[in-house]
KETORDO-506896 format. One record per atom (N, C-alpha, C): x, y, z; atom name; residue in three letters; residue number from 1. Coordinates in steps of 0.05 Angstrom, whole numbers, always signed. Layout:
! residues N
{r {X Y Z} CA ALA NUM}
...
END
This chain:
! residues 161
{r {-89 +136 +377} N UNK 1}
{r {-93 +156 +357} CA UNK 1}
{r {-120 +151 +343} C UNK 1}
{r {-131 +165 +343} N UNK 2}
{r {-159 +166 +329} CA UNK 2}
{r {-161 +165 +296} C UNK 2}
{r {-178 +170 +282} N UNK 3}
{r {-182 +173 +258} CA UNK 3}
{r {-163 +186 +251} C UNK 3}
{r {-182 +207 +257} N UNK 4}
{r {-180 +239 +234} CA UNK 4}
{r {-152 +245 +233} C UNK 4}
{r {-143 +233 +273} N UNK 5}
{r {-113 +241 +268} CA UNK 5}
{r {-90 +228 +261} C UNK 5}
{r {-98 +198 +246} N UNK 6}
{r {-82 +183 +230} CA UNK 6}
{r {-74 +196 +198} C UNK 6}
{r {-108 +211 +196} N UNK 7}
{r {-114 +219 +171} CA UNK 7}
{r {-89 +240 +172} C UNK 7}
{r {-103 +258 +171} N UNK 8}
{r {-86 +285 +179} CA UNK 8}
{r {-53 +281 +182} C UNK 8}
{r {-48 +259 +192} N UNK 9}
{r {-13 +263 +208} CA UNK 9}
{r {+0 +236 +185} C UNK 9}
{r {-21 +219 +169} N UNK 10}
{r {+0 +204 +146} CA UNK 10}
{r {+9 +217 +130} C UNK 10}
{r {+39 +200 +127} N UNK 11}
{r {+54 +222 +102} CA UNK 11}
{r {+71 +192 +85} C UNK 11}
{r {+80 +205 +61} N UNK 12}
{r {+99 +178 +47} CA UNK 12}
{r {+123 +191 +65} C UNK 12}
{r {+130 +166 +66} N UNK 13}
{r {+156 +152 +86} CA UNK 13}
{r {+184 +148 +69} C UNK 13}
{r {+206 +167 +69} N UNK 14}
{r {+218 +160 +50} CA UNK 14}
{r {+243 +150 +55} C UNK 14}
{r {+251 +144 +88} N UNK 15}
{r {+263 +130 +94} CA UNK 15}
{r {+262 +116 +120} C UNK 15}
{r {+262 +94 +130} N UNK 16}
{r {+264 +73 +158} CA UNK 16}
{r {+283 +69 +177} C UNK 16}
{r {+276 +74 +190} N UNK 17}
{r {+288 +61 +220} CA UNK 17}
{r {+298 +26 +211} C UNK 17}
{r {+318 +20 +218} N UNK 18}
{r {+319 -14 +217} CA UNK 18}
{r {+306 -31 +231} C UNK 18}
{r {+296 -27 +253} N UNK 19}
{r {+285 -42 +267} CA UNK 19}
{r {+256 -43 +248} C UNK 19}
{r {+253 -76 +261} N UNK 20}
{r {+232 -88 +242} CA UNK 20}
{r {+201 -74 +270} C UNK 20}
{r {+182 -90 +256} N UNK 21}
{r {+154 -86 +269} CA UNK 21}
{r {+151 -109 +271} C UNK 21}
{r {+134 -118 +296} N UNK 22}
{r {+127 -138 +301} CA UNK 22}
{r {+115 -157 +287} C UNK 22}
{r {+119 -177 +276} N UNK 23}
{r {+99 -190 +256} CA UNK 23}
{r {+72 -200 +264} C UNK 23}
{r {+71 -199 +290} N UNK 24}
{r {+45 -199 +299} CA UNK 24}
{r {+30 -182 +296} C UNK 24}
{r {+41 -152 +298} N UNK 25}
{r {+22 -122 +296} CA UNK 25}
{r {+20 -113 +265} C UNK 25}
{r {+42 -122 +243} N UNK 26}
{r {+35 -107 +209} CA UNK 26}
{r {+14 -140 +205} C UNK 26}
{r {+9 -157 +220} N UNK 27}
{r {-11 -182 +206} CA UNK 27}
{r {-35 -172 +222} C UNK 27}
{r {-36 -154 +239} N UNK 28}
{r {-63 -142 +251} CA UNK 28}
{r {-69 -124 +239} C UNK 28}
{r {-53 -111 +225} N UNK 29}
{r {-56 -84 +208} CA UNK 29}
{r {-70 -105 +173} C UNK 29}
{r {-64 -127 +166} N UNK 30}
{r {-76 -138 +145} CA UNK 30}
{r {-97 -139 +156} C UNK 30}
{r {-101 -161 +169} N UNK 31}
{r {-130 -163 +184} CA UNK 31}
{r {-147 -148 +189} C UNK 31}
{r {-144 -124 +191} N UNK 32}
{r {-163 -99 +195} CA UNK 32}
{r {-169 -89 +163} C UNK 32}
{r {-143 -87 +152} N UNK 33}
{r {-146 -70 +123} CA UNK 33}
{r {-163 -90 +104} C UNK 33}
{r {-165 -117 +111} N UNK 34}
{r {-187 -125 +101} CA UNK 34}
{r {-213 -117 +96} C UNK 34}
{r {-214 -104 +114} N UNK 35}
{r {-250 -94 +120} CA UNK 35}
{r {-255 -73 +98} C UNK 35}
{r {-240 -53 +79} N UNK 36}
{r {-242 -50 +62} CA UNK 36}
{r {-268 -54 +38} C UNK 36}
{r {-275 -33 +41} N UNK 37}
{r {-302 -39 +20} CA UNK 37}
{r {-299 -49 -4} C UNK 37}
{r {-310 -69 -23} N UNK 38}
{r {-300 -83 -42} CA UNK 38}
{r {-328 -97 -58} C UNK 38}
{r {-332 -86 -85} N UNK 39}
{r {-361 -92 -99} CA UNK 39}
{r {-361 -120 -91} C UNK 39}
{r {-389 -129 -79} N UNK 40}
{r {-393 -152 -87} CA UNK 40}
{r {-379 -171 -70} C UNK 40}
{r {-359 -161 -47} N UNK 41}
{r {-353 -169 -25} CA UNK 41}
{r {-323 -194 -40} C UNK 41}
{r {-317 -191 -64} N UNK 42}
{r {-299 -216 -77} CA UNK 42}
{r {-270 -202 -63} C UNK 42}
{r {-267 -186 -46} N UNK 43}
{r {-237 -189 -20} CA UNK 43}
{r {-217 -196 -49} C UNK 43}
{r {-209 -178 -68} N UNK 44}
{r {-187 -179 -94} CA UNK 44}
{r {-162 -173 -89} C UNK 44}
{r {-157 -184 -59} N UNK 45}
{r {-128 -171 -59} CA UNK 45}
{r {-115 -195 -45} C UNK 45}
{r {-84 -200 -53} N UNK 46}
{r {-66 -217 -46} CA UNK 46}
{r {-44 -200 -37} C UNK 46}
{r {-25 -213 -16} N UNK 47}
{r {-1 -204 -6} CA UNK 47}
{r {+21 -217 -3} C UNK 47}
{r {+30 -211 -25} N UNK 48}
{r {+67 -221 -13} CA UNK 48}
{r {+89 -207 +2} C UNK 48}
{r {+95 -226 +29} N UNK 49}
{r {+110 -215 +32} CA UNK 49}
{r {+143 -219 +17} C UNK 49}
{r {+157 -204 +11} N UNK 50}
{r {+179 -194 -6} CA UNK 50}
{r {+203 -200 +12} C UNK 50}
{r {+218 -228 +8} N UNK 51}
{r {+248 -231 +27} CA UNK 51}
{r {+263 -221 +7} C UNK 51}
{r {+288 -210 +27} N UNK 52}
{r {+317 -200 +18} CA UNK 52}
{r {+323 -216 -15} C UNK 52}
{r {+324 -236 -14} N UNK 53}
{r {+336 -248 -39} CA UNK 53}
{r {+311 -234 -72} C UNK 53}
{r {+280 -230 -63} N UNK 54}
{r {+266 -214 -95} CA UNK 54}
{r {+268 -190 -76} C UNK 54}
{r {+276 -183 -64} N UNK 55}
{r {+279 -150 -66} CA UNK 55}
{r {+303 -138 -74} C UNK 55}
{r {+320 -161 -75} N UNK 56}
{r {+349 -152 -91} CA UNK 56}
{r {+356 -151 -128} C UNK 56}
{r {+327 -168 -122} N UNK 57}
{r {+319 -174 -154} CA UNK 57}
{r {+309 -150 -173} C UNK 57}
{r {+286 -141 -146} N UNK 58}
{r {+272 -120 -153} CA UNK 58}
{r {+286 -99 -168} C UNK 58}
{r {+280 -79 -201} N UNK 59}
{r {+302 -71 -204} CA UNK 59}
{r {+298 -36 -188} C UNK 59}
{r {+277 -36 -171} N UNK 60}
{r {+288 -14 -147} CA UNK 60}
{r {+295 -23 -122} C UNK 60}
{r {+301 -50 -122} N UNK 61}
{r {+307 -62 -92} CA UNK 61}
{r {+317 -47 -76} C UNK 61}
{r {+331 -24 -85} N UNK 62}
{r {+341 -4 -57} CA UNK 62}
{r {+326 +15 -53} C UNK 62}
{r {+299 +18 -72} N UNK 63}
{r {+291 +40 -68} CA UNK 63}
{r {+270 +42 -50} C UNK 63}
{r {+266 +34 -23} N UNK 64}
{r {+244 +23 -10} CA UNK 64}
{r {+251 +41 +19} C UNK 64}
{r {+264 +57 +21} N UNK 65}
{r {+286 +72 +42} CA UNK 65}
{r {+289 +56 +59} C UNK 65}
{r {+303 +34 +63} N UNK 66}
{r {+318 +20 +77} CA UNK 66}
{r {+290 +3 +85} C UNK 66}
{r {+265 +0 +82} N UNK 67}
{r {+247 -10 +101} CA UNK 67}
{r {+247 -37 +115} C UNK 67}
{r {+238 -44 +141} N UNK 68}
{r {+253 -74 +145} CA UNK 68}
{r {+226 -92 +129} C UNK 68}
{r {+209 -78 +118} N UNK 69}
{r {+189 -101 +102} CA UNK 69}
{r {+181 -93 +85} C UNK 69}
{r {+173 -115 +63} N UNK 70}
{r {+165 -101 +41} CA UNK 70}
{r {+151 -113 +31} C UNK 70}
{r {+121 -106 +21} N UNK 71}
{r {+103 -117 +11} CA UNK 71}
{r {+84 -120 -14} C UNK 71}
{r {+85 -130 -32} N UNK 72}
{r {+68 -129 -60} CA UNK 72}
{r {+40 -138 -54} C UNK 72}
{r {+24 -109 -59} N UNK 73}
{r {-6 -121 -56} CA UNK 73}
{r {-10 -121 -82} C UNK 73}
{r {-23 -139 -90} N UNK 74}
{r {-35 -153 -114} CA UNK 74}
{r {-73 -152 -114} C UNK 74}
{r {-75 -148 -140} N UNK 75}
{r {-109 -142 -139} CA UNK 75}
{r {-115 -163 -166} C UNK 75}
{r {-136 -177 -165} N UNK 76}
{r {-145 -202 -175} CA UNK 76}
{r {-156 -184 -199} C UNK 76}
{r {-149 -201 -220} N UNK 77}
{r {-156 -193 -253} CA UNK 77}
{r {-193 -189 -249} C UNK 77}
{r {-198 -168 -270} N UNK 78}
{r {-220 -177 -267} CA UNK 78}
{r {-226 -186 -296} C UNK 78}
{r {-262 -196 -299} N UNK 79}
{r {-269 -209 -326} CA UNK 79}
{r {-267 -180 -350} C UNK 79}
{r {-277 -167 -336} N UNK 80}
{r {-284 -129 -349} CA UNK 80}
{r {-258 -116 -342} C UNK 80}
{r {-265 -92 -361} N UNK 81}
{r {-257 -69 -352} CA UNK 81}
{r {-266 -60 -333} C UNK 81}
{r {-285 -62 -321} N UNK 82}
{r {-308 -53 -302} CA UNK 82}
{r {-296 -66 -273} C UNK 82}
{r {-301 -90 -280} N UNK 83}
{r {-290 -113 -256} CA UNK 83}
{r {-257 -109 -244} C UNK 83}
{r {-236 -102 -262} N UNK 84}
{r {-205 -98 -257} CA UNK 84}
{r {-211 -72 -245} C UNK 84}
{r {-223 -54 -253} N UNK 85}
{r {-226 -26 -249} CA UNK 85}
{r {-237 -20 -218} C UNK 85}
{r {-253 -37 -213} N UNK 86}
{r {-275 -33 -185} CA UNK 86}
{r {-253 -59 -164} C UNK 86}
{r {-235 -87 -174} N UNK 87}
{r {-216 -95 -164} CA UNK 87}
{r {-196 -75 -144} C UNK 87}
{r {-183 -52 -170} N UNK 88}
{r {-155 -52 -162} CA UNK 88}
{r {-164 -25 -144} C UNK 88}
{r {-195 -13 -144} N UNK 89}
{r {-202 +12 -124} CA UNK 89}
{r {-208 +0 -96} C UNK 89}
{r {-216 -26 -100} N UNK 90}
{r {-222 -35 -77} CA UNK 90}
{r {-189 -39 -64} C UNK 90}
{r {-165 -52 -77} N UNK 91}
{r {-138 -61 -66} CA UNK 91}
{r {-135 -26 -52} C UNK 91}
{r {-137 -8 -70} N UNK 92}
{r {-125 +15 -63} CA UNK 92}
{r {-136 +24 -30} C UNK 92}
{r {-165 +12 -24} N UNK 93}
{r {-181 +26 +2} CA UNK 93}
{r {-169 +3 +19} C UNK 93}
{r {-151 -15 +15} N UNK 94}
{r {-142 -48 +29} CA UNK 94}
{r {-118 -26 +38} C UNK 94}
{r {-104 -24 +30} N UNK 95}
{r {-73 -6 +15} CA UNK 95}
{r {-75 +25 +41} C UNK 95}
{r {-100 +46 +42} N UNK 96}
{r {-101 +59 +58} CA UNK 96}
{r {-100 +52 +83} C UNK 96}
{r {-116 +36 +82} N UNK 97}
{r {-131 +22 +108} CA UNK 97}
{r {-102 +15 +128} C UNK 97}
{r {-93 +5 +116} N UNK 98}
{r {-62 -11 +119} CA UNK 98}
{r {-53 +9 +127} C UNK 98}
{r {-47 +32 +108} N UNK 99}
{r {-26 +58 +119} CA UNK 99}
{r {-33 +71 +141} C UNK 99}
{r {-60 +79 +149} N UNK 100}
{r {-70 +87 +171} CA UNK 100}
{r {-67 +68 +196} C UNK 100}
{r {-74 +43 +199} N UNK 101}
{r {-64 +29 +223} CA UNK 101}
{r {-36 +32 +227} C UNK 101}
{r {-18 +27 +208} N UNK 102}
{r {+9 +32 +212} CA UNK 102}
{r {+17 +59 +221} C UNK 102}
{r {-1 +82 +218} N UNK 103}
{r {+8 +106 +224} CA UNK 103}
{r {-6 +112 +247} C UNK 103}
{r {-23 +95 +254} N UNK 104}
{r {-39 +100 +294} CA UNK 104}
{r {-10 +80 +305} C UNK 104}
{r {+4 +70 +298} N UNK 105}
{r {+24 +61 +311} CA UNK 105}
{r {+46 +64 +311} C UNK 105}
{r {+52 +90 +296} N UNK 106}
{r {+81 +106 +304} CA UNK 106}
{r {+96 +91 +275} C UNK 106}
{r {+80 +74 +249} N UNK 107}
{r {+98 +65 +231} CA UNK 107}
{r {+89 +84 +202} C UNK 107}
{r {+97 +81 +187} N UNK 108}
{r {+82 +95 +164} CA UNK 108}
{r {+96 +67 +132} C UNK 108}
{r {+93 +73 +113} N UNK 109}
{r {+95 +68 +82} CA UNK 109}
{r {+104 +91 +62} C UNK 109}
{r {+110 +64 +52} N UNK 110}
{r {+132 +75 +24} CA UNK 110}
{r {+108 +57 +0} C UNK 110}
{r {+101 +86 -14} N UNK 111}
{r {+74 +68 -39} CA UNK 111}
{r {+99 +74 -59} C UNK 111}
{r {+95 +48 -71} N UNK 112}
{r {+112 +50 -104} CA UNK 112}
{r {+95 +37 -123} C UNK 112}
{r {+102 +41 -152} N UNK 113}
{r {+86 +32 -171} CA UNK 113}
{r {+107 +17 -185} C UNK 113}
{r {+123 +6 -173} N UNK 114}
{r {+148 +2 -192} CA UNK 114}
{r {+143 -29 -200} C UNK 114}
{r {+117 -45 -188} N UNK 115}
{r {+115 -66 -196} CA UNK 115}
{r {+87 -76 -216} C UNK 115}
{r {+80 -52 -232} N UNK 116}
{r {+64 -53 -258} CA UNK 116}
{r {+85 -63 -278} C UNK 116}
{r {+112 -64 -277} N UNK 117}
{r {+130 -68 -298} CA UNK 117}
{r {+130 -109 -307} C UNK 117}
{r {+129 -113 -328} N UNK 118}
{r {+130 -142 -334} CA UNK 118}
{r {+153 -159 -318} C UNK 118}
{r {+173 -140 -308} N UNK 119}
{r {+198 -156 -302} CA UNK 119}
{r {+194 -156 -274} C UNK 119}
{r {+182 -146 -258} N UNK 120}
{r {+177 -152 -224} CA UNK 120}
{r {+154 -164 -225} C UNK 120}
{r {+140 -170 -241} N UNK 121}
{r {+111 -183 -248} CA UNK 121}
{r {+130 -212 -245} C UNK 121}
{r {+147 -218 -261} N UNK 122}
{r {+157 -240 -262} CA UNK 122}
{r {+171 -242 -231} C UNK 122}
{r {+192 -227 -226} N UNK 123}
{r {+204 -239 -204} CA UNK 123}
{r {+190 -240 -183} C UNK 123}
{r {+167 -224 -171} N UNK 124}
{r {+145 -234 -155} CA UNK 124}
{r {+136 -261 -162} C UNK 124}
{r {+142 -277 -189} N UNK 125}
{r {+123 -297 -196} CA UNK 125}
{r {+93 -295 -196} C UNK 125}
{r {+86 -274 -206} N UNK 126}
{r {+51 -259 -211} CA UNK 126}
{r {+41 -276 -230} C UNK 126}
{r {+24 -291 -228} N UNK 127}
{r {+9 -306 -257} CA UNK 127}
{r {-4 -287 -260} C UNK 127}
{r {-23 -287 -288} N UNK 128}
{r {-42 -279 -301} CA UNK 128}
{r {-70 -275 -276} C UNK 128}
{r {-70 -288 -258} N UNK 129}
{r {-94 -288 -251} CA UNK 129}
{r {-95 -252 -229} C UNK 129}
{r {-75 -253 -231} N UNK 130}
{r {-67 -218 -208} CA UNK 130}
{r {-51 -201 -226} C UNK 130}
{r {-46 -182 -208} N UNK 131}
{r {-32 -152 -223} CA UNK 131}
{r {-22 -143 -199} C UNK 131}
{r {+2 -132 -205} N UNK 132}
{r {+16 -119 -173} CA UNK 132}
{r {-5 -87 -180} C UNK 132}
{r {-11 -82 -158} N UNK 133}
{r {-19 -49 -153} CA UNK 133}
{r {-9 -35 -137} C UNK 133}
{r {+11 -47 -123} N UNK 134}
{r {+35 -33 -108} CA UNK 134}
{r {+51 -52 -97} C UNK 134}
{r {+79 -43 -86} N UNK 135}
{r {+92 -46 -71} CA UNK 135}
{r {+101 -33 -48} C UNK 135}
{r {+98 -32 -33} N UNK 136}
{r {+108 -19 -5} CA UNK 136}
{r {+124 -23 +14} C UNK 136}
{r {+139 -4 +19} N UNK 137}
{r {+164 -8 +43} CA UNK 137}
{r {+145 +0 +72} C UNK 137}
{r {+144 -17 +96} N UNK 138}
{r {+135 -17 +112} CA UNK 138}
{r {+159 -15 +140} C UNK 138}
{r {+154 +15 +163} N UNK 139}
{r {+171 +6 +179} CA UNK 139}
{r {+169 +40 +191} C UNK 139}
{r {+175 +38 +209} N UNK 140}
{r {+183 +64 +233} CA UNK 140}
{r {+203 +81 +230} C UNK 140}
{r {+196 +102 +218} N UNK 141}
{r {+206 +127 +191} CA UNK 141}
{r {+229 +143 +209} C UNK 141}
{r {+240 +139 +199} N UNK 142}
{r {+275 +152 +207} CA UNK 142}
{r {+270 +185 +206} C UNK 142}
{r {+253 +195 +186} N UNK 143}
{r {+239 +225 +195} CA UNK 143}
{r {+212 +231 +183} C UNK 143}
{r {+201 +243 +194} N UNK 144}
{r {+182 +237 +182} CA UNK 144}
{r {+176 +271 +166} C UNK 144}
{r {+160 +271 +140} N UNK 145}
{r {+163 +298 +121} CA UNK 145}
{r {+141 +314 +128} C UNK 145}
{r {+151 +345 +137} N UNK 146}
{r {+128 +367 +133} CA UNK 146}
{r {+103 +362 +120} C UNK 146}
{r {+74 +370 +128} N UNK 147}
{r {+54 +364 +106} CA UNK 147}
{r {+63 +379 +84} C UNK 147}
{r {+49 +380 +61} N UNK 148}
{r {+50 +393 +36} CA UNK 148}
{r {+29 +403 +33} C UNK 148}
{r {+24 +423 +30} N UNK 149}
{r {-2 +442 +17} CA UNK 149}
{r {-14 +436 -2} C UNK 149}
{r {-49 +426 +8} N UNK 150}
{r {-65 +418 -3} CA UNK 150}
{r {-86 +437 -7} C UNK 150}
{r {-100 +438 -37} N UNK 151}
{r {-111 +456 -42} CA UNK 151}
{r {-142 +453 -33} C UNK 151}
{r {-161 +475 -34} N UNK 152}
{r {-187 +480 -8} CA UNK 152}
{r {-205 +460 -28} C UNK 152}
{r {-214 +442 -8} N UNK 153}
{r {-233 +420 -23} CA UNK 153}
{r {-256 +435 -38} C UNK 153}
{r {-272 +464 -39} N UNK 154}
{r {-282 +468 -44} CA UNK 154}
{r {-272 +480 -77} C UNK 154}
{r {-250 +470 -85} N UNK 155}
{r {-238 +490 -107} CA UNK 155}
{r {-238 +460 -126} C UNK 155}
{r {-250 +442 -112} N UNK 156}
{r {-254 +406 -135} CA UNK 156}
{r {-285 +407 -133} C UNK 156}
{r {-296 +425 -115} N UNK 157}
{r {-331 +403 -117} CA UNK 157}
{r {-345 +423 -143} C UNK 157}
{r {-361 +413 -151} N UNK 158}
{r {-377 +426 -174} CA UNK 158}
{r {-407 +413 -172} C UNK 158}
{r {-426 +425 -171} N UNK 159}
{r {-456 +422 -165} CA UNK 159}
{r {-464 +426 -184} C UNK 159}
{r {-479 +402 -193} N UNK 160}
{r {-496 +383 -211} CA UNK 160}
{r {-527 +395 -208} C UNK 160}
{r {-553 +404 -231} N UNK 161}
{r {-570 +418 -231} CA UNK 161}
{r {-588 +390 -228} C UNK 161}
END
C-alpha cells in the first residue's frame, strides 16, 4: 500500500480482532515512526507498552475496543511553552506515522486522550519529566468505519497580501 492510500483509507478503529500482531512488525512500525520530524532532532517521545494488569487499572481499561495492545506515547516536558508545545507536535507526527504503517498492514488504532488525567499519569508511573499525549489500542479492526465527510480544503486556506 502506498502513501496516499494509507492516507486516504485510515480511519479510528473502534473495535479489534483478538489476535495480536506480531511484535516484530508494531516494533518496525516504532522504528519507522521515529523518523518523524522533531525541532532540533531531541526524538521527545517515549513508549509504554500497557500489560493487562495497568490496563485494568486504566479507568477506561475497556475502552480500547478489545485491542490486543495498547500503548501510551509519552512526549518529554519541555523547558517553555514553546519547547512542550513543538515536543508534543512532534509525538503527534511519531503517533501518525505509527497509524499509517499499521494501516499499509491491514492494522489500524484506537487514539484516546484519556491519559492527560493525573490518575493514569500515575498508574502509567509518568514522572514529571513526560506527559502522556495519548493512548492507543493497536490491532486488526473487527470492522472497519465508512469515511466521514470532509470539508473542501479550499474552504480553510486564506491568502496572506
Amino acid at each position: 500500500m502506498d502513501v496516499l492510500e494509507a492516507i486516504r483509507t485510515r480511519r479510528h478503529i473502534k473495535f479489534f480482532k483478538p489476535e495480536p500482531i506480531d511484535e516484530a512488525l508494531w516494533m518496525s512500525w516504532l522504528e519507522e515512526a521515529k523518523l518523524a520530524p522533531n525541532h532540533k532532532m531531541t526524538e521527545p517521545w517515549q513508549v509504554l507498552v500497557v500489560g493487562p494488569e495497568t490496563r485494568a487499572q486504566l479507568k477506561h481499561g475497556q475502552n480500547f475496543g478489545d485491542a490486543p495492545l495498547v500503548l501510551a506515547i509519552l512526549a518529554k516536558r519541555g523547558q517553555t511553552q514553546v519547547e512542550r508545545d513543538e515536543n508534543l507536535m512532534a509525538v503527534s507526527c511519531f503517533i501518525q506515522n505509527f497509524s499509517l504503517l499499521a494501516q499499509s498492514h491491514g492494522a489500524g488504532i484506537r487514539w484516546t486522550s484519556i491519559g492527560w488525567t493525573d490518575a493514569a499519569r500515575e498508574t502509567l508511573g509518568v514522572g514529571e519529566d513526560y506527559e502522556v499525549a495519548n493512548i492507543i489500542g493497536v490491532g486488526y479492526p473487527r470492522e472497519v468505519p465508512e469515511a466521514k465527510p470532509r470539508e473542501a480544503i479550499a474552504n480553510r486556506i486564506k491568502r496572506l497580501p
